[in-house]
C-alpha positions as CSV (number, residue, x, y, z in Angstrom):
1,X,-16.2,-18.9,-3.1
2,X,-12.5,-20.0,-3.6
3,X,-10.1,-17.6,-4.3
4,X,-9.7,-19.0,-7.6
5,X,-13.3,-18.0,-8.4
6,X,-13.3,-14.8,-7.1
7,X,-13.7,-11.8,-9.7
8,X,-13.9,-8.4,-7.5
9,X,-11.3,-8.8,-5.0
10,X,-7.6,-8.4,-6.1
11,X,-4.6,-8.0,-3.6
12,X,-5.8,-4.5,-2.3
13,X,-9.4,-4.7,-2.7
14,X,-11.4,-3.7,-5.4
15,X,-9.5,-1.6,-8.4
16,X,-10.6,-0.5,-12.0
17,X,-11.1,2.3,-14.8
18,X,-13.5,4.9,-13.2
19,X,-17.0,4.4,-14.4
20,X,-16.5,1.2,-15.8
21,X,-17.6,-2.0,-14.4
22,X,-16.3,-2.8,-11.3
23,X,-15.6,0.6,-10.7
24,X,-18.5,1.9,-11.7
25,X,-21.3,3.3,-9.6
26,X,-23.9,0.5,-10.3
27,X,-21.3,-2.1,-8.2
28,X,-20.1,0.3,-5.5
29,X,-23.8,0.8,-4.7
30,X,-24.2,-3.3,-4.6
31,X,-20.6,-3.3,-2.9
32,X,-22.4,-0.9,0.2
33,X,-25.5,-3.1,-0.1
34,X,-23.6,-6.6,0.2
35,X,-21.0,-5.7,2.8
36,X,-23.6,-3.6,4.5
37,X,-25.5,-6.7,4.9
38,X,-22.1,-8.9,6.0
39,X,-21.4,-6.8,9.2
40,X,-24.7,-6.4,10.1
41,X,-24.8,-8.1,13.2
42,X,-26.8,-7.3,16.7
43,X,-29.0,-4.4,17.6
44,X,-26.6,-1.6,17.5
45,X,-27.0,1.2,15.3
46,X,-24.2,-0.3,13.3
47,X,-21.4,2.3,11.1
48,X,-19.1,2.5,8.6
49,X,-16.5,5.1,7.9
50,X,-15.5,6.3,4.4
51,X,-12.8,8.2,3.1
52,X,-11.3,8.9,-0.1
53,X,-8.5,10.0,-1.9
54,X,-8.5,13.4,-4.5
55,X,-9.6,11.5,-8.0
56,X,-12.6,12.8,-9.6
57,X,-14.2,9.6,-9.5
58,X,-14.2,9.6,-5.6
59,X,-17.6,12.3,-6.3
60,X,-19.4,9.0,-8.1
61,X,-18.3,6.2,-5.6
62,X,-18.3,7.8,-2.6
63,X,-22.3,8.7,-2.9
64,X,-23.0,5.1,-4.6
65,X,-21.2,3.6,-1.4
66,X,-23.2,5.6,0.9
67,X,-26.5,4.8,-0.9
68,X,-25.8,0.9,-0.4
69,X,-25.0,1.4,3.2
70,X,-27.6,3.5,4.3
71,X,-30.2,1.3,2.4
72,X,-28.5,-2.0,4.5
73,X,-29.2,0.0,7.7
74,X,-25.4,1.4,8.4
75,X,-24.8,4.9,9.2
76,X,-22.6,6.2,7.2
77,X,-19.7,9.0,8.4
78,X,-18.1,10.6,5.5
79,X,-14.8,11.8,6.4
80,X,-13.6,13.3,3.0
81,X,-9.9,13.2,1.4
82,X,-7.5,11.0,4.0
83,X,-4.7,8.7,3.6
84,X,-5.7,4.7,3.9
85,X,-4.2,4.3,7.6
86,X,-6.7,7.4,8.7
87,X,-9.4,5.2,7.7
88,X,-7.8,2.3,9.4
89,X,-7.6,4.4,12.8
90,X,-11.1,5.8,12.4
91,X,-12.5,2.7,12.0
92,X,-11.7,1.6,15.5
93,X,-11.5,4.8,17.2
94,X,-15.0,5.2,16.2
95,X,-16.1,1.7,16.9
96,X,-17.8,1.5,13.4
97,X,-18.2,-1.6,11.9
98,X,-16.7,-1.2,9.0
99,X,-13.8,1.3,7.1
100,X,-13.9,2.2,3.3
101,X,-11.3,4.2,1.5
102,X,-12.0,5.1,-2.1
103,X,-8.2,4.8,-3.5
104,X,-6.7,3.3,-6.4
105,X,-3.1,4.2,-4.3
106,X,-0.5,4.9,-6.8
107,X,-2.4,4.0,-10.3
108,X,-3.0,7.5,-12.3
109,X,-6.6,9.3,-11.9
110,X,-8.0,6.9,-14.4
111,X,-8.3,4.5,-12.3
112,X,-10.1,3.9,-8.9
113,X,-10.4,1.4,-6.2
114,X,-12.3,0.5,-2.5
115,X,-10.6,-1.2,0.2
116,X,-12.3,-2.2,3.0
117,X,-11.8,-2.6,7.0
118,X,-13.1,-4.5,9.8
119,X,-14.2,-3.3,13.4
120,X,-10.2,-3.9,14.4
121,X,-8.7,-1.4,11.6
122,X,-7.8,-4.5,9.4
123,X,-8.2,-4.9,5.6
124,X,-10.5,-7.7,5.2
125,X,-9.2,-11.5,5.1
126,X,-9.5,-13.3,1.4
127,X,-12.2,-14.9,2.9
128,X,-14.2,-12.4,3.6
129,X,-13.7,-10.7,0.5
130,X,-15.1,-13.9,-1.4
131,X,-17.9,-13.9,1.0
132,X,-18.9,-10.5,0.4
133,X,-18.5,-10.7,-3.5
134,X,-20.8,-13.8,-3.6
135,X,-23.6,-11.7,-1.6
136,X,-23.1,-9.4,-4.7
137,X,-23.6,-11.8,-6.9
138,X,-27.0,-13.3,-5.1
139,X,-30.7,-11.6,-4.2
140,X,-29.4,-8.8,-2.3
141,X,-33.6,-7.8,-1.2
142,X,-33.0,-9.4,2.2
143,X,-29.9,-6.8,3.0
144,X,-32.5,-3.9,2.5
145,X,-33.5,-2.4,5.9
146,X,-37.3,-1.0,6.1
147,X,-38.1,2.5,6.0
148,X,-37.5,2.8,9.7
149,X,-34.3,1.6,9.5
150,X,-32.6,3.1,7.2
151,X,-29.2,4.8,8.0
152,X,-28.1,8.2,7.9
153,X,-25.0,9.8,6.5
154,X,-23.3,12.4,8.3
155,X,-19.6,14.2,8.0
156,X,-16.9,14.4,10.9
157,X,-15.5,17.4,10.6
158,X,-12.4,16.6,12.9
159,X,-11.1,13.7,11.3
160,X,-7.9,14.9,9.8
161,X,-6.9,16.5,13.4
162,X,-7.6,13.7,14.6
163,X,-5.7,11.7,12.5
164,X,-2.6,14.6,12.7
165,X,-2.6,14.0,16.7
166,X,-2.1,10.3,16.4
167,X,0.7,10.4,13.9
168,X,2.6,12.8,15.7
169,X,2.0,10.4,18.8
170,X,4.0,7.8,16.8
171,X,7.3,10.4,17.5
172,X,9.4,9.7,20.3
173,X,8.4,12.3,23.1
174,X,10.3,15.2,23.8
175,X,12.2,15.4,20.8
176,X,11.2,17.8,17.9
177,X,12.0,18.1,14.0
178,X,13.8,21.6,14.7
179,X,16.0,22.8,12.9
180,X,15.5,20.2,10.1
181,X,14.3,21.1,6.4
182,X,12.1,18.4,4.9
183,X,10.8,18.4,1.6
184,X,7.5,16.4,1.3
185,X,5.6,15.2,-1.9
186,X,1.8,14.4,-1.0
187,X,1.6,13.0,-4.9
188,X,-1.7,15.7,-5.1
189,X,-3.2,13.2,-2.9
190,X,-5.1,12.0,0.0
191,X,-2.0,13.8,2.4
192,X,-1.9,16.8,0.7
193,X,-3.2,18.6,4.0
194,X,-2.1,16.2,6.8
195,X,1.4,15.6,6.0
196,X,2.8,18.8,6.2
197,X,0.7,19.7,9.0
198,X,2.2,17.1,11.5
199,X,5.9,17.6,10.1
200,X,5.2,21.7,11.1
201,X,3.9,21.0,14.1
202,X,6.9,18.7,14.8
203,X,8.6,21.8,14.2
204,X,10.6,21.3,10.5
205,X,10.9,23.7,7.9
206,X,8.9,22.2,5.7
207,X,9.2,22.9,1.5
208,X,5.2,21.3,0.2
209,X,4.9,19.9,-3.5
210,X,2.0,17.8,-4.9
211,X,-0.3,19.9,-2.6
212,X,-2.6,21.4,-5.2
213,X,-5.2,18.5,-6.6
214,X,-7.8,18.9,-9.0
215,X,-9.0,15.8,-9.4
216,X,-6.9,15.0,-12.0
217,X,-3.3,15.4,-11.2
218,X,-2.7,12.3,-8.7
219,X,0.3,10.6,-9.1
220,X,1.0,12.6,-12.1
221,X,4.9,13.3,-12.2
222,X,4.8,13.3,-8.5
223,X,4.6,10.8,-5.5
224,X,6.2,7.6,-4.7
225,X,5.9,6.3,-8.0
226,X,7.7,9.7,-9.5
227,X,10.3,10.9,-7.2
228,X,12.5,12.8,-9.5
229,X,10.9,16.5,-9.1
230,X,11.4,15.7,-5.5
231,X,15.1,14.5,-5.8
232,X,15.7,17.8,-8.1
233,X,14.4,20.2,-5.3
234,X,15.4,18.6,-2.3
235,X,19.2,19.2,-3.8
236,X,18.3,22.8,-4.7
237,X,17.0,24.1,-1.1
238,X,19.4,22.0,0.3
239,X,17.1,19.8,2.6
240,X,17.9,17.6,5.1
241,X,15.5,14.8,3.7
242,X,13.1,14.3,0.7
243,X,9.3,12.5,1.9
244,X,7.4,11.3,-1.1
245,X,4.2,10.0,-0.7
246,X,1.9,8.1,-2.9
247,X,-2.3,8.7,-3.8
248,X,-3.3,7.7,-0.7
249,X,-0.3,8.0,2.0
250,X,0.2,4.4,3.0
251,X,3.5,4.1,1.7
252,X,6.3,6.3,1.3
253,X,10.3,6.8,-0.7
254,X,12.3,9.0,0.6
255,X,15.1,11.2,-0.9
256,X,18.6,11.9,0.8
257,X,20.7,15.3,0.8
258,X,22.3,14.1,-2.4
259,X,19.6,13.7,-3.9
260,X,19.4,9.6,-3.8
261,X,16.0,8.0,-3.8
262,X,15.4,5.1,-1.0
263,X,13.2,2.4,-1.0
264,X,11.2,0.1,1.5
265,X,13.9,-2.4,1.9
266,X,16.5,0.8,3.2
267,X,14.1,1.8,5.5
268,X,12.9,-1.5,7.4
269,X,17.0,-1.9,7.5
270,X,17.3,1.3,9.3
271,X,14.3,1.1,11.8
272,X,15.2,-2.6,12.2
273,X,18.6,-2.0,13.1
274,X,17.2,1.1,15.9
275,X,14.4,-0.9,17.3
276,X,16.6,-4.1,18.1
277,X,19.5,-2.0,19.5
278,X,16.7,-0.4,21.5
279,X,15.5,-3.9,22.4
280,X,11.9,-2.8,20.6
281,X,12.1,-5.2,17.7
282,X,9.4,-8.1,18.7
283,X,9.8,-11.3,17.6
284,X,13.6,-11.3,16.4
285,X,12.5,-10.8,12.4
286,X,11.2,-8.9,10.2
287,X,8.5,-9.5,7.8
288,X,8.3,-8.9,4.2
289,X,7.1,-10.2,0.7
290,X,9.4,-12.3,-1.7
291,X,10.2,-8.9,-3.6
292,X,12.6,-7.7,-0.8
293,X,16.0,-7.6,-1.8
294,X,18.6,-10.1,-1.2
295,X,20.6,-7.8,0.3
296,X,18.5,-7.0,3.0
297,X,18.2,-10.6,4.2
298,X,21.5,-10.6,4.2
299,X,21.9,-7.6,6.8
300,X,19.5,-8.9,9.0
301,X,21.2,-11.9,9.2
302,X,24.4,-10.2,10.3
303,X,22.5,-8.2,12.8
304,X,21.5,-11.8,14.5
305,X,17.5,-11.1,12.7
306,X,15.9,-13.1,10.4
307,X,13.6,-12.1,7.3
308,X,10.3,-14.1,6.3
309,X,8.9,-13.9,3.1
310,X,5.1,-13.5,2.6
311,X,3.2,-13.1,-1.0
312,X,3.2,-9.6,-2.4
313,X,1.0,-7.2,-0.8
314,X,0.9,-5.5,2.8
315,X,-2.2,-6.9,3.9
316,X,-0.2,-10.1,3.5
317,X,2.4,-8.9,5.7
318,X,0.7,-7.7,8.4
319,X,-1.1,-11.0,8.9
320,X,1.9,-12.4,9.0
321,X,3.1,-10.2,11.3
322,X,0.3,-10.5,13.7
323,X,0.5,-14.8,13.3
324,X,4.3,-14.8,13.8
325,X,4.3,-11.8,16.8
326,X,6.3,-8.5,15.0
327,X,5.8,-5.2,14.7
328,X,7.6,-4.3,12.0
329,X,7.2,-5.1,8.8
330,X,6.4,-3.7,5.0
331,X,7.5,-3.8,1.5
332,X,10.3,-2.6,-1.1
333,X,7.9,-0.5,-2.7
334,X,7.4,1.6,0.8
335,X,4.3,0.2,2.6
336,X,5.8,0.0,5.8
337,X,3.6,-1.2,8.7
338,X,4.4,-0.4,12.5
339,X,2.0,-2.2,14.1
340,X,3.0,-0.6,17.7
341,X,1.2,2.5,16.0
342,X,-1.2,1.4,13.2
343,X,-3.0,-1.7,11.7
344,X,-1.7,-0.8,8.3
345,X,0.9,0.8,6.1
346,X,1.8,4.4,7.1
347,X,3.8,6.4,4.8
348,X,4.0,9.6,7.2
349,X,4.7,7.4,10.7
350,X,7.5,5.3,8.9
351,X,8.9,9.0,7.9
352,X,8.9,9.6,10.8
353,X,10.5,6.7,12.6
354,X,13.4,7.4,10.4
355,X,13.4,11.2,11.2
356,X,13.6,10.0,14.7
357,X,16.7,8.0,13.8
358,X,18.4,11.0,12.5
359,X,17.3,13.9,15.4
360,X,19.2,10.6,17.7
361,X,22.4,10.0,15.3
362,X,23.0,13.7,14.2
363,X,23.8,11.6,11.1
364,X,23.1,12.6,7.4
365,X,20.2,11.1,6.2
366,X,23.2,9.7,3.0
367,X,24.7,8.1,5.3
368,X,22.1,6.9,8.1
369,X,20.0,4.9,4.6
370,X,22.9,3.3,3.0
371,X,22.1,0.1,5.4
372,X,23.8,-2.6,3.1
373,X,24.3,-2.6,-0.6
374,X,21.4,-4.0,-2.7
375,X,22.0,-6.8,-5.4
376,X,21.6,-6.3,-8.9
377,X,17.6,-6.7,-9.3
378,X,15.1,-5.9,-12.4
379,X,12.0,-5.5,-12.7
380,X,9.8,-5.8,-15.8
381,X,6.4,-5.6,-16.3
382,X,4.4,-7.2,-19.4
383,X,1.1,-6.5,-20.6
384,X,-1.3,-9.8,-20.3
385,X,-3.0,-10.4,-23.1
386,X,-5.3,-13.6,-22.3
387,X,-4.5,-17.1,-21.6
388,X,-2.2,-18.9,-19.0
389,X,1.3,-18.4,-20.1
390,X,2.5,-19.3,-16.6
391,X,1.5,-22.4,-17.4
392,X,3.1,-23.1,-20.8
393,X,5.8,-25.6,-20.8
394,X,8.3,-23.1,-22.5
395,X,7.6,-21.2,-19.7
396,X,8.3,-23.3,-16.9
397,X,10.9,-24.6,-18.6
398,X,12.8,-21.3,-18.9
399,X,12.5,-20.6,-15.3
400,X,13.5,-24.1,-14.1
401,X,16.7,-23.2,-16.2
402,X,17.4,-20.3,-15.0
403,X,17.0,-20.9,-11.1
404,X,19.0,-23.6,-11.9
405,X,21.9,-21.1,-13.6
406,X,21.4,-18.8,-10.4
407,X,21.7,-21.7,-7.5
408,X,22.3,-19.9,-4.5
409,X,23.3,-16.4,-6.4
410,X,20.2,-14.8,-6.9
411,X,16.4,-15.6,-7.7
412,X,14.0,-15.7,-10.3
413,X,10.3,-14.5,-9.2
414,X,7.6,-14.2,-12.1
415,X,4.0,-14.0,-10.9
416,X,0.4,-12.3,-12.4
417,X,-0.1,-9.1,-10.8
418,X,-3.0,-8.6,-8.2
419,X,-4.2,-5.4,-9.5
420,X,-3.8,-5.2,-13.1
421,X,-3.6,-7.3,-16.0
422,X,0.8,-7.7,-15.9
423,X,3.2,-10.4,-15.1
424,X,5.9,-9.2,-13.2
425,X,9.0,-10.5,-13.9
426,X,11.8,-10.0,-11.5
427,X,15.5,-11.4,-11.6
428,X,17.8,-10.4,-9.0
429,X,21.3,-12.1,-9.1
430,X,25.3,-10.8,-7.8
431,X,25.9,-9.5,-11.5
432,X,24.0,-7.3,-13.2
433,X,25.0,-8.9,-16.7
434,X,23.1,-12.5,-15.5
435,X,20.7,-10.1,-14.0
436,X,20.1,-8.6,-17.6
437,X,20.5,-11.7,-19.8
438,X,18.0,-13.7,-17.8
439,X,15.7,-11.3,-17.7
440,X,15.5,-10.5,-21.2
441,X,15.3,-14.7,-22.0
442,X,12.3,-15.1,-19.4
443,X,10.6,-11.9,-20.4
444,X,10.8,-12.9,-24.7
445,X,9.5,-16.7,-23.5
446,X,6.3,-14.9,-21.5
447,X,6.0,-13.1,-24.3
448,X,6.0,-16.0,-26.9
449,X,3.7,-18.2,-24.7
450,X,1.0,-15.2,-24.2
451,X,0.7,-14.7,-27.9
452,X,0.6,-18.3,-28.6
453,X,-2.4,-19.5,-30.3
454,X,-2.2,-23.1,-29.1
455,X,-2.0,-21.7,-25.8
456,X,-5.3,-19.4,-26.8
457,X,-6.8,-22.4,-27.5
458,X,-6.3,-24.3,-24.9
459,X,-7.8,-21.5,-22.3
């Protein structure tokens, strides 16, 4: 199955309203069946770890997942609410044969998703994706194991300790968080235990928001996504540095004493920068997706590094991290992977390879994430309502013009999301009036060309 053909799989797995096809419990009970079947393979008592974030919907899946694994022949270890990279680090600690985390990351409760793992604590390839999906598609009666072997489901009840005692691994030894206080927002998510767990035992004072789920509250004015409540009370107990999390911990902003919000592209800057001065930095580069800001390219180029460019999403990166030897790499929007301590992104280590920056420096966290000055960029999203607009010759036409206007001042990036039905538009340019004019011209000609009738027609 191409990737064109492929209906399941986005760029982070499989993602969806709760309780409605795909994400409903008919599909993750297939989903167990078909990739229960897929890494069944020699005459092991084969495993699969799953873990979920706090959405409601997590009670459906999870026990539809279980069913289609146990009925393939897989035992199943249930590990309850954990950030992604937990499951990532399970996976292979355990030697299971597969890793499932029930997480839509940052989407509201609403939604839901599944992202799987192989043996080596690795999302699965595109190509295995499309494998699996076109097992679900097929007679899935051969997958079935007999009534002998049919797995069993079990719970580990030290999995987040566990999971604690390898992030605080990730710190350098001998130092300690004392005598810092950190405000962290777990986003009423998978972290909400964890992550202020390691940074006490670190020895922070440590102020805790987002930590009361109920299933509902996820994301909800909180997180990543919504770091202004965080911003607001890191200025008012005067805190050394703001953490904010997202639904499932594998990426992170943080917040400065003044109360300034960073992103991804500040913090692989500042790790960057330590690592190579450290002589750490593998490979001479960092690696990240064509939404990384200009600006950052342009301060790893002064520091004698080089940035390469993958596709949006971190499973993207690390791939190309592994192909191209680094070990670091991530995203603007804070997945930031550190592959010297995990096989995926890792809100709470990256936090705290910047903590260990500022215990070293003795620096303000203000001035310690103020790495280079980003260019103007925007950022617009817009609603896809059918057809192939991308594709229209307005369209293509509008963009040719504009990356034209631009030359070597800026870029123009439009592509479909992989998760839900958007276009992202993003212009990023030296002024922020071009910045604004162009994107405003692109987004009304998307527009135009998804509403157009001829265009309708023609899908």
């Amino acid at each position: 199955m191409s990737d064109a053909q492929r209906r399941l799989f986005g760029t982070d797995g499989i993602r969806g309203v709760a309780n409605h096809a795909p994400m409903d419990a008919a599909t993750a009970l297939r989903l167990g069946q078909a990739a229960g079947r897929f890494f069944n393979r020699g005459q092991h008592r084969h495993r699969v770890v799953i873990g979920k974030d706090t959405r409601l919907s997590g009670y459906m899946l999870e026990p539809a997942l279980t069913a289609g694994f146990v009925s393939s022949g897989m035992d199943v270890v249930l590990v309850g609410p954990l950030p992604t990279p937990a499951i990532a680090l399970l996976t292979r600690s355990l030697r299971a044969d597969l890793g499932v985390m029930i997480s839509a990351s940052h989407n509201p409760y609403e939604d839901n998703g599944i992202k799987l793992f192989g043996p080596d604590g690795l999302k699965l390839s595109d190509q295995q994706e499309s494998e699996i999906e076109a097992l679900m598609g097929g007679d899935l009666t051969a997958a079935l194991a007999g009534p002998s072997r049919l797995g069993r489901a079990s719970r580990l009840e030290d999995a987040p300790g566990r999971y604690i005692e390898a992030v605080k691994s990730s710190f350098p030894r001998g130092r300690s968080l004392e005598g810092l206080r950190i405000v962290v927002d777990c986003a009423n998510g998978a972290a909400y235990k964890v992550a202020p767990t390691v940074l006490w035992e670190l020895g922070a004072e440590v102020v805790s928001i987002g930590v009361a789920p109920d299933g509902f509250n996820i994301n909800k004015g909180c997180g990543s996504t919504s770091p202004a409540a965080l911003a607001a009370l890191v200025q008012e107990r005067r805190a050394d540095l703001g953490i904010a999390l997202d639904g499932d911990a594998d990426r992170l902003v943080l917040v400065d004493e003044t109360g300034a919000v960073v992103d991804g592209d500040q913090i692989l800057a500042l790790v960057a920068a330590s690592w190579a001065a450290q002589g750490r930095l593998r490979g001479g580069e960092v690696v990240a997706t064509v939404m990384s800001n200009l600006g950052l390219e342009r301060f790893l180029k002064g520091k004698g590094l080089a940035l390469h460019r993958t596709k949006v999403g971190d499973r993207y990166v690390g791939e190309a991290m592994r192909e191209r030897g680094c070990n670091l790499g991530g995203e603007q929007s804070g997945h930031v992977i550190l592959s010297d301590h995990g096989t995926t992104g890792d809100g709470l280590v990256a936090a705290l390879q910047v903590l260990a920056v500022l215990v070293e420096e003795r620096r303000p966290a203000s001035e310690m994430l103020r790495r280079f000055t980003p260019l103007p960029q925007k950022l617009v999203n817009l609603r896809h309502s059918g057809g192939a607009p991308l594709k229209d010759e307005r369209v293509v036409t509008a963009i040719a013009e504009a990356e034209a206007e631009l030359g070597a001042r800026g870029r123009v990036l439009i592509r479909p999301s992989g998760t839900e039905p958007l276009i992202r538009v993003m212009v990023e340019a030296e002024e922020e009036r071009l910045v604004e004019s162009l994107t405003a011209r692109l987004a009304e000609v998307i527009r135009s060309a998804s509403a157009s009738p001829v265009q309708a027609a023609a899908e």
